[in-house]
LUMPA-162853 format. One record per atom (N, C-alpha, C): x, y, z; residue in three letters; atom name; residue number from 0. Coordinates in steps of 0.05 Angstrom, whole numbers, plus 5000, padded with zeros to 4 digits. Each point is the difference from the previous one (the first is absolute). Layout:
BEGIN
DORO    u    v    w code site pos
DORO    X    Y    Z  ALA   CA NUM
...
END
This chain:
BEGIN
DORO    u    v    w code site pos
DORO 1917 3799 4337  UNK    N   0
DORO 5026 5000 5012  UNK   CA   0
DORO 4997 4985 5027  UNK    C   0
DORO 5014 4984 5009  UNK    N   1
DORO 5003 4985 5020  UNK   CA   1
DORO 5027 5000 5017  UNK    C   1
DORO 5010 5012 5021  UNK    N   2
DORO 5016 4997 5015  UNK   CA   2
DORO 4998 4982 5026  UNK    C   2
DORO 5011 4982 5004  UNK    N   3
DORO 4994 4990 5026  UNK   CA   3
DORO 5024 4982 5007  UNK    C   3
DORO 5014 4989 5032  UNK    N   4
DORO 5012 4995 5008  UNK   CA   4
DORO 4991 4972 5006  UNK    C   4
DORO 5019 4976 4993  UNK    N   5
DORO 4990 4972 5000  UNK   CA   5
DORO 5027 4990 5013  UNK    C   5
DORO 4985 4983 5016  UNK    N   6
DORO 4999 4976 5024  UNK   CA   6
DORO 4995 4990 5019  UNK    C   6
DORO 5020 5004 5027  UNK    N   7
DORO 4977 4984 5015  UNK   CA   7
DORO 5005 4972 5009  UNK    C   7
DORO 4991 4975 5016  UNK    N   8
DORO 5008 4978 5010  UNK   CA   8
DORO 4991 4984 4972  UNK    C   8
DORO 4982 5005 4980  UNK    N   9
DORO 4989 4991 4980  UNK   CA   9
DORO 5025 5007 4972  UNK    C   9
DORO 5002 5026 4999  UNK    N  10
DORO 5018 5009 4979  UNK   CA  10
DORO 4983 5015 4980  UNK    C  10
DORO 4980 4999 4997  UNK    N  11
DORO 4973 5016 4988  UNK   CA  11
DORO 4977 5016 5008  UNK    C  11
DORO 5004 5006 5020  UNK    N  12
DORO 4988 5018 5015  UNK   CA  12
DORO 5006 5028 4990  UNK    C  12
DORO 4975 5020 4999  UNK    N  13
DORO 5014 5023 4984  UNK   CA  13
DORO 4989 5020 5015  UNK    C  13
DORO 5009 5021 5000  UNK    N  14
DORO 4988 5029 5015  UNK   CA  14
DORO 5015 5024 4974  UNK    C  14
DORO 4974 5010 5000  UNK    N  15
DORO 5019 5031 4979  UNK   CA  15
DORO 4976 5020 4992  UNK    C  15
DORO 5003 5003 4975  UNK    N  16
DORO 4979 5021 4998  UNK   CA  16
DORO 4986 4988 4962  UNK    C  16
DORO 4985 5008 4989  UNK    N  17
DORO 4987 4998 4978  UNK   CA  17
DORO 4979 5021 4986  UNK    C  17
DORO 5017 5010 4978  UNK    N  18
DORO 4984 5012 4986  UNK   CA  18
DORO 4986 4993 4976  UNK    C  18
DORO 4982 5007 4994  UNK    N  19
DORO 4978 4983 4970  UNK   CA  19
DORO 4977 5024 4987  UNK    C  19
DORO 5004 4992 4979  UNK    N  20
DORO 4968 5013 4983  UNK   CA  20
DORO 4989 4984 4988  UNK    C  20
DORO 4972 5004 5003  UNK    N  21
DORO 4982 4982 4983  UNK   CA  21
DORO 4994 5009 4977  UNK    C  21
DORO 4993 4994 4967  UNK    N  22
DORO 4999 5012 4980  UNK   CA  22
DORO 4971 5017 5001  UNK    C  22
DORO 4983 4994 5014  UNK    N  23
DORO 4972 5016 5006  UNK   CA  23
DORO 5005 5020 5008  UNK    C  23
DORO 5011 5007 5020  UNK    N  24
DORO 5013 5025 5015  UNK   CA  24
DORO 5031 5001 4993  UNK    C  24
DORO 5007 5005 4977  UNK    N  25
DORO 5029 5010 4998  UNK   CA  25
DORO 5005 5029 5018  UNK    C  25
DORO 4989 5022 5002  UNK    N  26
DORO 4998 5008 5013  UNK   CA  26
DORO 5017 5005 5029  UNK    C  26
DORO 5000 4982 5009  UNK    N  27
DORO 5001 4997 5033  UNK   CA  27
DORO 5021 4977 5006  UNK    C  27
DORO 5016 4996 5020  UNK    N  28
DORO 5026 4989 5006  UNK   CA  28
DORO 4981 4975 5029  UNK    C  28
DORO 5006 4990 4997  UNK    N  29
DORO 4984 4981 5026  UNK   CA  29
DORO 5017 4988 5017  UNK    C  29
DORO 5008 5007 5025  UNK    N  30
DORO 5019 4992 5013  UNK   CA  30
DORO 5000 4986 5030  UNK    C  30
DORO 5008 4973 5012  UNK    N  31
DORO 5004 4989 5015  UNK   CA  31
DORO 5020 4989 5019  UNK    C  31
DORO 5000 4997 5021  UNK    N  32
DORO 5026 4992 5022  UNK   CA  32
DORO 4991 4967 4997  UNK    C  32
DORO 5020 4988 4975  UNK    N  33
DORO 5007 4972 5010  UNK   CA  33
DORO 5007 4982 5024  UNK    C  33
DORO 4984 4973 5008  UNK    N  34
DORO 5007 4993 5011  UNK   CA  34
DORO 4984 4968 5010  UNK    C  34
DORO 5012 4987 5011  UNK    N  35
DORO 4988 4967 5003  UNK   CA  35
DORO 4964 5001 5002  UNK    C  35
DORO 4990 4993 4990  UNK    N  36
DORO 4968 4998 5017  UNK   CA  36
DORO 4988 5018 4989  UNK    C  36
DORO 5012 5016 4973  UNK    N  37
DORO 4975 5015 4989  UNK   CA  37
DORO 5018 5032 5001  UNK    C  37
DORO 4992 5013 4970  UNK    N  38
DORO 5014 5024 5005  UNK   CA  38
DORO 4982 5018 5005  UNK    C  38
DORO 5008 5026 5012  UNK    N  39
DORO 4990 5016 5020  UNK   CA  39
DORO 4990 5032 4975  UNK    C  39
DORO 4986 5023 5006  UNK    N  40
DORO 5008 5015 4983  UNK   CA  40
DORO 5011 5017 5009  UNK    C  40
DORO 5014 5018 4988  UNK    N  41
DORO 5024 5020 5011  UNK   CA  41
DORO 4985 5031 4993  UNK    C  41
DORO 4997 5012 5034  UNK    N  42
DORO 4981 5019 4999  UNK   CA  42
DORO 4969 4991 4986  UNK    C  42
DORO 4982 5012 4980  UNK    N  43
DORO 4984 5000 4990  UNK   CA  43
DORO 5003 4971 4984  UNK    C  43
DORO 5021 5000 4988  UNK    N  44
DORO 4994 4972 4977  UNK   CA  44
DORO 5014 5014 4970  UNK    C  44
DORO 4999 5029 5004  UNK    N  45
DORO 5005 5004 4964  UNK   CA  45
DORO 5011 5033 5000  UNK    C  45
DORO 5012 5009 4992  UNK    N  46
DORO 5011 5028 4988  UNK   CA  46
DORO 4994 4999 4964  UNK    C  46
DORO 4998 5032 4990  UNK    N  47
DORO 4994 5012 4974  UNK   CA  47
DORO 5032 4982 4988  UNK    C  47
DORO 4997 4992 4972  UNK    N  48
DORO 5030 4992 4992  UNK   CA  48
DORO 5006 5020 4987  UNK    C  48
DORO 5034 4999 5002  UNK    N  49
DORO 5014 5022 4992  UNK   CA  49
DORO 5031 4984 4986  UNK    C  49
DORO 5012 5022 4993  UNK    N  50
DORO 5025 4998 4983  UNK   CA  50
DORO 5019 5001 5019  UNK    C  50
DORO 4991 5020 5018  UNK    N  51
DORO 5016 5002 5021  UNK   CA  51
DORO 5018 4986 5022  UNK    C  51
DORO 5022 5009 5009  UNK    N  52
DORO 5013 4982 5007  UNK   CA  52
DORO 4985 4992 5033  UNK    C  52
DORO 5003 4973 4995  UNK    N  53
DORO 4980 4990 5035  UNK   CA  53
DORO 5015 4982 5009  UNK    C  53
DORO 5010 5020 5024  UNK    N  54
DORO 5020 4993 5025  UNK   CA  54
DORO 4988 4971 5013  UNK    C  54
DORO 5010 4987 5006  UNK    N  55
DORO 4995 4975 5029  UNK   CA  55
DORO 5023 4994 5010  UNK    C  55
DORO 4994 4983 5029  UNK    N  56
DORO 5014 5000 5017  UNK   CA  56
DORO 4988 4962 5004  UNK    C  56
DORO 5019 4988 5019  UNK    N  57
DORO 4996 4976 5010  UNK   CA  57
DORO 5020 4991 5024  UNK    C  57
DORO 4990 5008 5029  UNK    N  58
DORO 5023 5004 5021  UNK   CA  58
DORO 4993 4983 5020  UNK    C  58
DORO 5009 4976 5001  UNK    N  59
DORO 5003 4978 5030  UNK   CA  59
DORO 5006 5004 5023  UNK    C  59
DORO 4995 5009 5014  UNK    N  60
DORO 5011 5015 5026  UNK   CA  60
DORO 5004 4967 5020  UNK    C  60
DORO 5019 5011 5019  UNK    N  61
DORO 5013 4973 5011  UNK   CA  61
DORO 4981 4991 5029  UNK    C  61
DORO 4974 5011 5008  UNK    N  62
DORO 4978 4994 5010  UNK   CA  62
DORO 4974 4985 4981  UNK    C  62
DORO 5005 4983 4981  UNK    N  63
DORO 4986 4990 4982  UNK   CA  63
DORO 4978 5023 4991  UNK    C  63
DORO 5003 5018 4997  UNK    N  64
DORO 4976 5020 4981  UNK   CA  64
DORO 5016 4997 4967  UNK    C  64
DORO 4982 5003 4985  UNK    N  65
DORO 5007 5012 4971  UNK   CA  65
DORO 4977 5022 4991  UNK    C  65
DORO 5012 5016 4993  UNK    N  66
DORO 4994 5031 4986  UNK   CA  66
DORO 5002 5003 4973  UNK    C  66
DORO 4976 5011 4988  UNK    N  67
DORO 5003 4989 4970  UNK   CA  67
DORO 4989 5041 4997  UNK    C  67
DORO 5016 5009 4976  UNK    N  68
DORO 4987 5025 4988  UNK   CA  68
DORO 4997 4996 4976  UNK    C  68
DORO 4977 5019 4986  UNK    N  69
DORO 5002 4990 4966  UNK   CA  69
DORO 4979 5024 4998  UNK    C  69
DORO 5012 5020 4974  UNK    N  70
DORO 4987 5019 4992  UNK   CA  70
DORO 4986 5022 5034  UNK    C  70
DORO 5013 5001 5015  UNK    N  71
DORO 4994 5013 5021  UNK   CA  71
DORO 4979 4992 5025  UNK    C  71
DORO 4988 4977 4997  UNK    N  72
DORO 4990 4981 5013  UNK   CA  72
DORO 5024 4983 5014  UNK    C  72
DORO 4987 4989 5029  UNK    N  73
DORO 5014 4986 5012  UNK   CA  73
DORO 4991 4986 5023  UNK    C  73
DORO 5012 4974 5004  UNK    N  74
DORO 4991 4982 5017  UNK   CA  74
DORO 5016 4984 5012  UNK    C  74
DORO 4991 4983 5021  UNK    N  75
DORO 5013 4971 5014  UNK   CA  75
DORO 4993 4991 5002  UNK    C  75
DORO 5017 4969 5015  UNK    N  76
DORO 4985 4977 5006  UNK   CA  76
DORO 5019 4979 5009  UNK    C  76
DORO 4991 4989 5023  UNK    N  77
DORO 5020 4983 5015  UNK   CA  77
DORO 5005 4977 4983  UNK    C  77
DORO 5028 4992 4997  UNK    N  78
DORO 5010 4983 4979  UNK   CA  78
DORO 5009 4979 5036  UNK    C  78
DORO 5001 5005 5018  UNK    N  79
DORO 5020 4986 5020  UNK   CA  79
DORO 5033 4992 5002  UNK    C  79
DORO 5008 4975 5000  UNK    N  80
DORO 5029 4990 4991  UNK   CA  80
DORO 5011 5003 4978  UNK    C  80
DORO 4981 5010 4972  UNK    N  81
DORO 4994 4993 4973  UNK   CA  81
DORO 5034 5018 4993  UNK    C  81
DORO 5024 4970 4987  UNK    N  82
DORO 5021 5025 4988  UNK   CA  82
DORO 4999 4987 4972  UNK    C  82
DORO 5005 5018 4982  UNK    N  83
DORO 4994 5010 4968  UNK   CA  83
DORO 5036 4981 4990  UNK    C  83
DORO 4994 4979 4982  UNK    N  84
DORO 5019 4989 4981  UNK   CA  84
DORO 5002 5024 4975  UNK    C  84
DORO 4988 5003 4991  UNK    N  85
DORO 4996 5016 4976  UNK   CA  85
DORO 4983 5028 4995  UNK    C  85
DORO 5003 5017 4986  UNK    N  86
DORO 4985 5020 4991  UNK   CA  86
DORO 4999 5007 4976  UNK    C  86
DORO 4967 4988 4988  UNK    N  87
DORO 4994 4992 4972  UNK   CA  87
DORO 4984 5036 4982  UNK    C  87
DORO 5013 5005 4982  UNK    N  88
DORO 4988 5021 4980  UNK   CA  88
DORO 4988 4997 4980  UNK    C  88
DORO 4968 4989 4991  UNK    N  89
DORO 4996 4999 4976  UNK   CA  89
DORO 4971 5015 5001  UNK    C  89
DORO 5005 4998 4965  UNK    N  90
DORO 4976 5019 4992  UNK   CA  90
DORO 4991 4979 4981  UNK    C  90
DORO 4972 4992 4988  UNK    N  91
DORO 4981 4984 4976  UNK   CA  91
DORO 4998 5021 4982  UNK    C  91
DORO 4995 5013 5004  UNK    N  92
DORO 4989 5023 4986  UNK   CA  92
DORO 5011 5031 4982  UNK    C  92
DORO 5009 5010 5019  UNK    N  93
DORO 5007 5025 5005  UNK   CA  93
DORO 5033 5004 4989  UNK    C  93
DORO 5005 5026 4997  UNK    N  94
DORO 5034 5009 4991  UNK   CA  94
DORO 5003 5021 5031  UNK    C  94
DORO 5011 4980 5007  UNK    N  95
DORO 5014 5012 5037  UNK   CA  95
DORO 5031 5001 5003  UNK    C  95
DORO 5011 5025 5000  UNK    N  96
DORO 5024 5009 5005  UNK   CA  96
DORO 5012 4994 5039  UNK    C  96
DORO 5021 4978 5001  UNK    N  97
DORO 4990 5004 5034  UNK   CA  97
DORO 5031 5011 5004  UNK    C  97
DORO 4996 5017 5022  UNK    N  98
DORO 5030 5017 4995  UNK   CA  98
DORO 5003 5019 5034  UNK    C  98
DORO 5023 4998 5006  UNK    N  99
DORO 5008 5004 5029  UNK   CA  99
DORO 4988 4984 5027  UNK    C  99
DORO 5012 4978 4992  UNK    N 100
DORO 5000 4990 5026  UNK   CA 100
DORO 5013 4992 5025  UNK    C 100
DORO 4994 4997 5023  UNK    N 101
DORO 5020 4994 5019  UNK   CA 101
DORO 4979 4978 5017  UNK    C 101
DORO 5020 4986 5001  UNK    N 102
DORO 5004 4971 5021  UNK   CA 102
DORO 5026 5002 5026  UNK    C 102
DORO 4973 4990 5018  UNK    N 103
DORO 5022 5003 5023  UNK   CA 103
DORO 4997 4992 5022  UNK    C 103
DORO 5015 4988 5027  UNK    N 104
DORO 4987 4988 5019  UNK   CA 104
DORO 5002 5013 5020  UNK    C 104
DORO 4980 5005 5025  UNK    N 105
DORO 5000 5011 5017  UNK   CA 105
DORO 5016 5002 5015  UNK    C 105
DORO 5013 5026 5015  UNK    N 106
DORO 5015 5008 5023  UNK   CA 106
DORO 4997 4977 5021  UNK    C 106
DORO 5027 4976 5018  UNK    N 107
DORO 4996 4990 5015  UNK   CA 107
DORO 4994 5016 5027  UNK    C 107
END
């Protein structure tokens, strides 16, 4: 599963979050904070996989931070001027239900 927010002075610039399993370890959920220059891991790198429903978050605050949650792990990372054309949802893999969301722009 891949969530992340694209653009930027380029238009492809991405910041979000990423989840993956490898078929060796089905097992285990492996999860990272997307972003230019190499992705980061989110908390440890991996949670037990489950059926269960797994909450995330992806919040731009209007001081250039972005805040990423995923399965109860959470992180940042200065994005700077960086404002988002798009916000892309896909999965390769996986059967992902994505459901209640809110979009919204900050209090002037």
């Amino acid at each position: 599963m891949l969530v992340v927010l694209q653009g930027g002075a380029d238009g492809s610039t991405r910041f979000g979050v990423h989840l993956y399993t490898v078929p060796k370890v089905s097992d285990t959920y492996f999860l990272e904070l997307v972003k230019p220059g190499g992705n980061e891991k989110l908390g440890l790198g991996f949670v037990p996989s489950s059926k269960e429903p797994m909450p995330f978050f992806i919040h731009l605050d209007g001081s250039g931070q972005l805040h990423v949650g995923l399965a109860g792990l959470e992180a940042s990372t200065s994005v700077g001027d960086f404002k988002p054309s798009s916000v892309e949802f896909s999965c390769s893999t996986g059967d992902f239900e994505f459901k209640d969301f809110a979009f919204g722009q900050p209090a002037p």
